[in-house]
C-alpha positions as a LaTeX table, in Angstrom:
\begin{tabular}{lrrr}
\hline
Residue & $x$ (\AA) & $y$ (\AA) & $z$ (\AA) \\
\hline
Unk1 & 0.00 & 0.00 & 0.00 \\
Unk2 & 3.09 & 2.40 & 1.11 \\
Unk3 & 4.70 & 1.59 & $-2.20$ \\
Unk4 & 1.63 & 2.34 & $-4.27$ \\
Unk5 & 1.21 & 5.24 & $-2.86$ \\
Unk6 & 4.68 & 6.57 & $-3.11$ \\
Unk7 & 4.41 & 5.93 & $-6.56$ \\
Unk8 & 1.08 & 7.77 & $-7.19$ \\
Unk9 & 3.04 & 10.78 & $-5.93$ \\
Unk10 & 6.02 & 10.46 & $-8.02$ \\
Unk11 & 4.11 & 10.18 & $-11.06$ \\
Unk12 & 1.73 & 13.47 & $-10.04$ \\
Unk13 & 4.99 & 14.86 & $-9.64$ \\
Unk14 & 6.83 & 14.45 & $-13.01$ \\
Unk15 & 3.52 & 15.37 & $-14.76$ \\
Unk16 & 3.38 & 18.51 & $-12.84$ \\
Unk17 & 6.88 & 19.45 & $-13.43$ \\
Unk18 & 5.85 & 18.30 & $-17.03$ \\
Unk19 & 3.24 & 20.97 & $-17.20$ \\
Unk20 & 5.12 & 23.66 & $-15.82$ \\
Unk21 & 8.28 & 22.99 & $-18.04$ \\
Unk22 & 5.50 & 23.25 & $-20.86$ \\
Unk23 & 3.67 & 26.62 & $-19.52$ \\
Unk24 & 7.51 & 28.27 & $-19.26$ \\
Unk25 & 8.35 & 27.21 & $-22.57$ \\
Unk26 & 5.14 & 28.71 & $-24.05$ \\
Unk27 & 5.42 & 31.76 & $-21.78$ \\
Unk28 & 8.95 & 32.00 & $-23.07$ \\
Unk29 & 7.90 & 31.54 & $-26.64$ \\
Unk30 & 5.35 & 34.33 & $-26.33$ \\
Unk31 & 7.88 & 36.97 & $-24.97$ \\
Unk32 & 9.89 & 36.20 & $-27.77$ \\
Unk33 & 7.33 & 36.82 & $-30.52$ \\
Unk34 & 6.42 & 40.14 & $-28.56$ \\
Unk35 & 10.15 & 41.24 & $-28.73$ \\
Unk36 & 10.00 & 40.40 & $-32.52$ \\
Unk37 & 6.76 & 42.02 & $-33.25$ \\
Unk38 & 8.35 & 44.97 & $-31.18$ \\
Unk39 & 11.46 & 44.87 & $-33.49$ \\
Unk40 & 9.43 & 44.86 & $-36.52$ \\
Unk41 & 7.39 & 48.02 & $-35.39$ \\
Unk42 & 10.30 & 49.80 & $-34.83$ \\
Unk43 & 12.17 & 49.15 & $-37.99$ \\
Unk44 & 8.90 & 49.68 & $-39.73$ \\
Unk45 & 8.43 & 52.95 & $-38.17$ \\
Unk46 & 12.09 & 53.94 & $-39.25$ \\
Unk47 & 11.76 & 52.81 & $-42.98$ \\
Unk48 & 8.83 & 55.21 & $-43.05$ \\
Unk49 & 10.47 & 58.12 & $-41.52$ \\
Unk50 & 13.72 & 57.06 & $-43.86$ \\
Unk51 & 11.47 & 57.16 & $-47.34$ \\
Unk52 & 9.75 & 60.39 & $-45.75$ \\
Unk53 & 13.00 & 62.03 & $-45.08$ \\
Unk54 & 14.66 & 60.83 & $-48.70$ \\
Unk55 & 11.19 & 62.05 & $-50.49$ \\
Unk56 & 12.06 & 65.68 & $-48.38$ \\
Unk57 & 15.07 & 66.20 & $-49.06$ \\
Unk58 & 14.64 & 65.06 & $-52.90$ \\
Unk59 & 11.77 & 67.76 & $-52.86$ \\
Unk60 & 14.20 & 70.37 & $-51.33$ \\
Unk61 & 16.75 & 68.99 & $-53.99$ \\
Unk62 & 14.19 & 69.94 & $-56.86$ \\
Unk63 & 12.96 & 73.36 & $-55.61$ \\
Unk64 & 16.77 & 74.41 & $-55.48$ \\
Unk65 & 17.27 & 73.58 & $-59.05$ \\
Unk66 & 13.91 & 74.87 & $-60.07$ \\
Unk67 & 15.26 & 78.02 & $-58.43$ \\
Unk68 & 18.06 & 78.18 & $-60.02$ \\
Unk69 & 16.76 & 77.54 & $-63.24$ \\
Unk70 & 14.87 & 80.75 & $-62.97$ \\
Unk71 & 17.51 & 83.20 & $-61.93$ \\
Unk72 & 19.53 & 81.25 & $-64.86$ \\
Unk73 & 16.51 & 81.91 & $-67.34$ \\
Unk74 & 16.28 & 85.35 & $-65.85$ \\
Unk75 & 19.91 & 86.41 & $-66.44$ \\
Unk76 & 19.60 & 85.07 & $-69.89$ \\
Unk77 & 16.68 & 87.30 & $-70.73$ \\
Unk78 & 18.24 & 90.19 & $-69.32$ \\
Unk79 & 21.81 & 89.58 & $-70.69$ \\
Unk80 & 20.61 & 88.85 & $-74.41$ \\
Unk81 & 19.60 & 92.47 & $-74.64$ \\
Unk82 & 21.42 & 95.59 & $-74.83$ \\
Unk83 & 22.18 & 96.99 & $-71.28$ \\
Unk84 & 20.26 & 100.58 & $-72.12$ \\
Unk85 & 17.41 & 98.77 & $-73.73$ \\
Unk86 & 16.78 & 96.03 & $-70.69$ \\
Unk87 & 13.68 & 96.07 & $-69.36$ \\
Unk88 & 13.23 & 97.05 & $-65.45$ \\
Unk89 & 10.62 & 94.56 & $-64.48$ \\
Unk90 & 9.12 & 91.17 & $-66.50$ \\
Unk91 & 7.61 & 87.53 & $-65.95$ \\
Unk92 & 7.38 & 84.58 & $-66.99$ \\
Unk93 & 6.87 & 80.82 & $-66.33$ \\
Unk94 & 7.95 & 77.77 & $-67.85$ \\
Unk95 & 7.16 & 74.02 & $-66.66$ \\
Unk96 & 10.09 & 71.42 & $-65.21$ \\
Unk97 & 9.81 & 68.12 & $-64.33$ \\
Unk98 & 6.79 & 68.07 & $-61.78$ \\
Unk99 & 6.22 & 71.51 & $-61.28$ \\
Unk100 & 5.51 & 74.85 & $-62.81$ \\
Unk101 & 7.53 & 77.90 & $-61.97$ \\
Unk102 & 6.16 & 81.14 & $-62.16$ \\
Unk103 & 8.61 & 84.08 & $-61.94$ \\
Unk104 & 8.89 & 88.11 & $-61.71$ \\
Unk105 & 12.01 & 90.32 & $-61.62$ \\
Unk106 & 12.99 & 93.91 & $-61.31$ \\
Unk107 & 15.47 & 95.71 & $-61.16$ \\
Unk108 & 17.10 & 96.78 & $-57.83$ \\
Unk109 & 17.22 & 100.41 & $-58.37$ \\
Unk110 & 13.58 & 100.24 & $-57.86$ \\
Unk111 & 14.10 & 100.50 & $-54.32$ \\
Unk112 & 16.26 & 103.26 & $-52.30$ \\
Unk113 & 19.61 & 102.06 & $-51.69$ \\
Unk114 & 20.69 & 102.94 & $-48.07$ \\
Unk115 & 24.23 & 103.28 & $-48.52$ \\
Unk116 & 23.69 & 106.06 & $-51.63$ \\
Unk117 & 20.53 & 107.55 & $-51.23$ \\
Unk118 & 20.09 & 111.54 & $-50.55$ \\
Unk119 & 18.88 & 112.70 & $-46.93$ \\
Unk120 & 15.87 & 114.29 & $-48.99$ \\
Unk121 & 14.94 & 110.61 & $-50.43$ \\
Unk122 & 15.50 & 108.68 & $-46.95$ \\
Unk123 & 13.22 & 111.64 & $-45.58$ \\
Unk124 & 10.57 & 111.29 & $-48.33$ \\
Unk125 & 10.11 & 107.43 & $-47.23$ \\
Unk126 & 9.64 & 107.30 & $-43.73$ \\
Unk127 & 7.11 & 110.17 & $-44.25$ \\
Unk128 & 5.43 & 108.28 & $-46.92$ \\
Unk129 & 5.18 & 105.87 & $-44.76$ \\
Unk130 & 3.17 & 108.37 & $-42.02$ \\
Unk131 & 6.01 & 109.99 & $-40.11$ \\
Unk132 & 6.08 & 113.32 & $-39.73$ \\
Unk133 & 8.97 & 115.02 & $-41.99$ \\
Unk134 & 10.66 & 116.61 & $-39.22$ \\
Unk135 & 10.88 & 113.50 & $-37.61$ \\
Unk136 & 11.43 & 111.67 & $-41.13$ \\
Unk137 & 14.17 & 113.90 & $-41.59$ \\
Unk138 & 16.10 & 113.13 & $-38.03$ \\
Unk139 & 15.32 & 109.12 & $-39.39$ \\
Unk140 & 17.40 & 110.05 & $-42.19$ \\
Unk141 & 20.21 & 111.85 & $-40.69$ \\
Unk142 & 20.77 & 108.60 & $-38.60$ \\
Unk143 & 20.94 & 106.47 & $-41.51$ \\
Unk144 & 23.45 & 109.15 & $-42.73$ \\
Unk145 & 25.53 & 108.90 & $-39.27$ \\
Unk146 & 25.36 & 105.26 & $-39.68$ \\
Unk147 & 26.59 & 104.89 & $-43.18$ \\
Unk148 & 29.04 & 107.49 & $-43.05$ \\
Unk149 & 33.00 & 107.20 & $-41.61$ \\
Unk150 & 34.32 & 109.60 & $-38.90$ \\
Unk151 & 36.63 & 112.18 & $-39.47$ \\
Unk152 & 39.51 & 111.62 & $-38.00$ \\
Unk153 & 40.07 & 115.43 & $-37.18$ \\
Unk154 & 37.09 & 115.94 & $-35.69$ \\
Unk155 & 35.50 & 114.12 & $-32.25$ \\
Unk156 & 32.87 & 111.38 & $-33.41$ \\
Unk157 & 29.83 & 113.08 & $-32.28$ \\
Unk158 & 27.36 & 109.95 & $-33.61$ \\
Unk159 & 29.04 & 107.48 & $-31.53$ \\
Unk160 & 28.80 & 109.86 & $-28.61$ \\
Unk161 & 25.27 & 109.73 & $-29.50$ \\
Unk162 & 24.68 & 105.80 & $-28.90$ \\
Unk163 & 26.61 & 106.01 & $-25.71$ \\
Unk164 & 24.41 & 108.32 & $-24.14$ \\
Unk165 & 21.38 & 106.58 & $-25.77$ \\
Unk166 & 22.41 & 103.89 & $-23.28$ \\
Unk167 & 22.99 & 101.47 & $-26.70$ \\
Unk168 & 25.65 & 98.44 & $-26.34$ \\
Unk169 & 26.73 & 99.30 & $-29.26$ \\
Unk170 & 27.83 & 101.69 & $-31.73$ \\
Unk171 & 26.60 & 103.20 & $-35.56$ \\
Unk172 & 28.79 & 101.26 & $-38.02$ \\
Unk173 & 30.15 & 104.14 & $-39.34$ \\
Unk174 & 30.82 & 102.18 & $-42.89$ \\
Unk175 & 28.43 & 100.47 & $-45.71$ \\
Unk176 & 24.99 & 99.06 & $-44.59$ \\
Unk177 & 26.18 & 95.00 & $-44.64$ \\
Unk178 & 22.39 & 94.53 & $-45.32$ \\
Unk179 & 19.04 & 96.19 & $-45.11$ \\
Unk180 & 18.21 & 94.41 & $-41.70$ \\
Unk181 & 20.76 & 96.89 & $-39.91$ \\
Unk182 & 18.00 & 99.61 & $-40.05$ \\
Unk183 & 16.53 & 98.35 & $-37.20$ \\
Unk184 & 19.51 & 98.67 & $-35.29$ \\
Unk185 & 19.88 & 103.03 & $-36.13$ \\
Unk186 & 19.21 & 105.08 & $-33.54$ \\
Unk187 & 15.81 & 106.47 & $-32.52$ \\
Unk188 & 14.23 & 104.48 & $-35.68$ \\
Unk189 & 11.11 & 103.17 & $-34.53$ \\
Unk190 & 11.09 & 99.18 & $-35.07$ \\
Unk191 & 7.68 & 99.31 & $-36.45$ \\
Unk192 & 8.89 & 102.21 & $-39.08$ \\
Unk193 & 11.95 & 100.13 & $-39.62$ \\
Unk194 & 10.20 & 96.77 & $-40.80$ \\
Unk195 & 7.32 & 99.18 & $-42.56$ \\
Unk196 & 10.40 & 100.24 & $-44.77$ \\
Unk197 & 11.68 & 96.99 & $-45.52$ \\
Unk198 & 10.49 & 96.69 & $-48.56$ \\
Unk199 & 11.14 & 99.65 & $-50.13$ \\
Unk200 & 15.06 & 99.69 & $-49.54$ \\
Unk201 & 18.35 & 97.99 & $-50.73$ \\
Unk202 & 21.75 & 97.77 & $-50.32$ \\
Unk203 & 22.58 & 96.16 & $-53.69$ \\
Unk204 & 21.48 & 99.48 & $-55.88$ \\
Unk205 & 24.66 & 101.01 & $-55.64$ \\
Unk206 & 22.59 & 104.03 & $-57.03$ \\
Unk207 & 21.36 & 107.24 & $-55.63$ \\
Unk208 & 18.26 & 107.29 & $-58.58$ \\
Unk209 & 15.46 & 105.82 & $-58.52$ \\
Unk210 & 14.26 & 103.79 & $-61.26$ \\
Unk211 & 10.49 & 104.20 & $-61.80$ \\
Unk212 & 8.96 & 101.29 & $-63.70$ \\
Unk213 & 10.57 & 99.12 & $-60.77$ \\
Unk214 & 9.57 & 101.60 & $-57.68$ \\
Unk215 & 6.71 & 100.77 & $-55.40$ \\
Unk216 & 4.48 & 103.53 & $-55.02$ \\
Unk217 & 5.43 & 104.22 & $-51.75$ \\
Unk218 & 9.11 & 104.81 & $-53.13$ \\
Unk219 & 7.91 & 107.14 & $-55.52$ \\
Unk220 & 6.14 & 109.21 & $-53.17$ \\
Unk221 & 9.48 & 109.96 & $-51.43$ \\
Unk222 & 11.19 & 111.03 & $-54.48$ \\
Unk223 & 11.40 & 114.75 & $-53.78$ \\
Unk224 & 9.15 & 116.95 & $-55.21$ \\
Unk225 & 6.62 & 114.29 & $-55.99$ \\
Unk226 & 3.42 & 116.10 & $-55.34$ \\
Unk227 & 0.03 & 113.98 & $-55.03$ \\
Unk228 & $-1.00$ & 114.86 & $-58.66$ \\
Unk229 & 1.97 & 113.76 & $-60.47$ \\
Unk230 & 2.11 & 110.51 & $-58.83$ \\
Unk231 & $-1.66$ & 109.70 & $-59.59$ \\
Unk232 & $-0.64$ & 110.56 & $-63.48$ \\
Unk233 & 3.01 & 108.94 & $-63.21$ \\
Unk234 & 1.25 & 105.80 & $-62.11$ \\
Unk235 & $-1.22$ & 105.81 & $-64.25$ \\
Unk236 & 0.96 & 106.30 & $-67.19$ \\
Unk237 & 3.22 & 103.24 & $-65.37$ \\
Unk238 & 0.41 & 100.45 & $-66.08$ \\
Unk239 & 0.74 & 99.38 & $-69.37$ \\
Unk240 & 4.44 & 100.38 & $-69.38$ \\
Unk241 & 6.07 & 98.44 & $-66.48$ \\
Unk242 & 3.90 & 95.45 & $-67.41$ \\
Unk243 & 5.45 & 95.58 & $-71.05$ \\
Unk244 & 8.92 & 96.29 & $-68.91$ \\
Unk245 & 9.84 & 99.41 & $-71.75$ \\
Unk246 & 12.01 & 102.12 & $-71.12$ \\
Unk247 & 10.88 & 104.73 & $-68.39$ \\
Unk248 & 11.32 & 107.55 & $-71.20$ \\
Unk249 & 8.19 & 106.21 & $-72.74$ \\
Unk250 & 5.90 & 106.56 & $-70.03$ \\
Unk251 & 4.57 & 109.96 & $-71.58$ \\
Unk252 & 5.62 & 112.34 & $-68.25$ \\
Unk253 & 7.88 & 114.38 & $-67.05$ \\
Unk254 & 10.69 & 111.85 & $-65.90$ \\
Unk255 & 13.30 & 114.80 & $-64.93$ \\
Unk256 & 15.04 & 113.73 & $-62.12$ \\
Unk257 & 14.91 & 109.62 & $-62.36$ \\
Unk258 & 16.67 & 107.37 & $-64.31$ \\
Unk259 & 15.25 & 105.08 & $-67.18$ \\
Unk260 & 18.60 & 102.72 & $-66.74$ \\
Unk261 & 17.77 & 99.16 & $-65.05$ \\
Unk262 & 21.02 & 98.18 & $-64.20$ \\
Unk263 & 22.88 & 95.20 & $-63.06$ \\
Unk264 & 20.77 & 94.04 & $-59.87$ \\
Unk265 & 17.69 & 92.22 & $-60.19$ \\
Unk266 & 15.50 & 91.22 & $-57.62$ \\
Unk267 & 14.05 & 88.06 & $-58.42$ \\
Unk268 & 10.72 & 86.41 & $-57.12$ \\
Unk269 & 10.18 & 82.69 & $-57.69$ \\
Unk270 & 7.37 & 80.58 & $-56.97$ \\
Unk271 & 7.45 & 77.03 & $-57.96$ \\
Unk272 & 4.58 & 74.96 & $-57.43$ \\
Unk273 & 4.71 & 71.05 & $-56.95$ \\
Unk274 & 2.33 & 68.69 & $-58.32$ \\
Unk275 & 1.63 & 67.19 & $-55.07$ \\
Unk276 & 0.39 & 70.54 & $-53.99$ \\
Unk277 & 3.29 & 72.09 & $-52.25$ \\
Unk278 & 4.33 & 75.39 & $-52.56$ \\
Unk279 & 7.79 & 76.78 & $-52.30$ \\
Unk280 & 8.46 & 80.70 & $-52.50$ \\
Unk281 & 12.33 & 82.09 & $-53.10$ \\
Unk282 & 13.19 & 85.60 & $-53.74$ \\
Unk283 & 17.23 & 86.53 & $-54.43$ \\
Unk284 & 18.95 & 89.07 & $-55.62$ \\
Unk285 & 21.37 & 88.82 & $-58.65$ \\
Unk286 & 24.04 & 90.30 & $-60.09$ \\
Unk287 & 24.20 & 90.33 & $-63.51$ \\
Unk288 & 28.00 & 90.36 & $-65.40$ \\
Unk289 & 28.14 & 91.70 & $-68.95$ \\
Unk290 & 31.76 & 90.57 & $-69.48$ \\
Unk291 & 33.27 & 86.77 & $-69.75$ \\
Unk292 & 32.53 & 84.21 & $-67.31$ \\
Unk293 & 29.72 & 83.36 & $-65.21$ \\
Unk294 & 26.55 & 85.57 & $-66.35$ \\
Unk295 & 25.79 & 86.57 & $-62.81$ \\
Unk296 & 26.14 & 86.01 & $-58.84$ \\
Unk297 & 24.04 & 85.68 & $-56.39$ \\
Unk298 & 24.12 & 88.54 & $-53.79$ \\
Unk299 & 21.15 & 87.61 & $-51.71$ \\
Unk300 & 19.07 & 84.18 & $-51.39$ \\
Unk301 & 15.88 & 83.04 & $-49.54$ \\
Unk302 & 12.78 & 81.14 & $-49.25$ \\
Unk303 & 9.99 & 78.80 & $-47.41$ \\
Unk304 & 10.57 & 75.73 & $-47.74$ \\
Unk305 & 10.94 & 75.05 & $-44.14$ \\
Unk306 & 8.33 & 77.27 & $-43.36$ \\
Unk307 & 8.20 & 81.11 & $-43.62$ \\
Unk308 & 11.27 & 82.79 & $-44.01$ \\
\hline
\end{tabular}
């Protein structure tokens, strides 16, 4: 009876262990499958971002060459012609690979250059853009103070200026680097600053102003501009800057501006992708009349990463 039972319990035994070892082994099996399955996620998961990246950067790939098909296509247009007969504004679009590319360029002396430009022009801007002139006019004399070296024989009174303004820092006292260091003269509102962003350049290297390219805001600062001749000066400038002739042929009195377009263009670019994305660029080019490369690139920007 002792024996029978001690066997009963060894065999209860070994089929319990039995089960267990089986239950581990299928617990086991499970965690393994889980790790797996985890693995797979996470490789899955990067392939995707890896094919999303590739397809980005291909796309930013294509919008830089799309880009710099148009400022090639732009110098072309503007080299092929005579440099007094080049138009001052134009656009057009062409189609490459997936996406059509629409594009506008003027030139730069549209815009007042704030390394050459008289006090009287500087002044005419900020009023035109609601200052009042006296105050327009100290704007101006700042930019002047800026722009302008010290005389070695005489005591830097503009610098003075910015130390007891409390500034950390000092009027260059040299060439605007770029239009951006307007905000930093002294006593220029910030608002007034950015307001006149548009409307000024430091790639002109010219003290006229260049009508069929100007903004009206920029011709309203042109000195001597009263209301009445700007309503007819734009109103003659319709047909004309769209056609990008001459400013002589306008059919006013252009006394006073300059019908040349010069070498800097200002170049606006917007491609747009057949998947529906849109990528805006504007730069500013140089163009060269000689041998070698047709132009340089002074100035580049755009969106692709968002707004620039």
């Amino acid at each position: 009876m002792t024996a029978s039972v001690t066997h009963l319990l060894r065999r209860t035994a070994r089929s319990s262990f039995t089960r267990s070892a089986g239950g581990f082994i299928i617990v086991a099996a499970l965690w393994i499958l889980a790790a797996l399955a985890t693995l797979a996620s996470i490789y899955a998961v990067y392939v995707i971002n890896t094919a999303t990246g590739m397809s980005v950067n291909e796309e930013r790939v294509q919008a830089e060459g799309l880009i710099t098909a148009a400022l090639e296509l732009t110098a072309y247009r503007l080299t092929s012609v005579k440099a007094d007969s080049r138009p001052a504004r134009g656009t057009f679009v062409f189609r490459l690979g997936h996406a059509d590319v629409a594009v506008e360029f003027k030139s730069e002396i549209g815009r007042i250059d704030l390394n050459m430009a008289p006090k009287e022009l500087l002044a005419g801007l900020f009023a035109s853009l609601g200052a009042k002139y006296q105050d327009a006019e100290y704007y101006a004399d700042r930019i002047i103070g800026w722009r302008t070296p010290p005389d070695p024989d005489q005591r830097n009174s503009e610098a003075s200026a910015y130390r007891s303004a409390g500034l950390s820092y000092g009027p260059r006292q040299a060439p605007f680097d770029h239009a951006a260091e307007l905000s930093l003269v002294m006593g220029l509102p910030p608002f007034l600053a950015e307001r006149a962003m548009p409307f000024v350049t430091v790639f002109s290297g010219r003290a006229e102003i260049n009508v069929l390219a100007a903004a009206p805001e920029v011709l309203a600062a042109i000195p001597g501009m009263r209301p009445e001749r700007l309503y007819a000066l734009l109103a003659a400038l319709g047909p004309s800057a769209q056609n990008g002739q001459p400013a002589q042929n306008v059919g006013v009195d252009l006394s006073g501006f300059t019908g040349d377009a010069g070498n800097a263009m200002r170049v606006a670019v917007r491609i747009d992708f057949d998947n529906r994305h849109r990528v805006l660029a504007e730069a500013v080019i140089l163009l060269h009349e000689g041998p070698g490369e047709p132009f340089r690139v002074l100035s580049w920007r755009d969106d692709f990463d968002g707004p620039s």
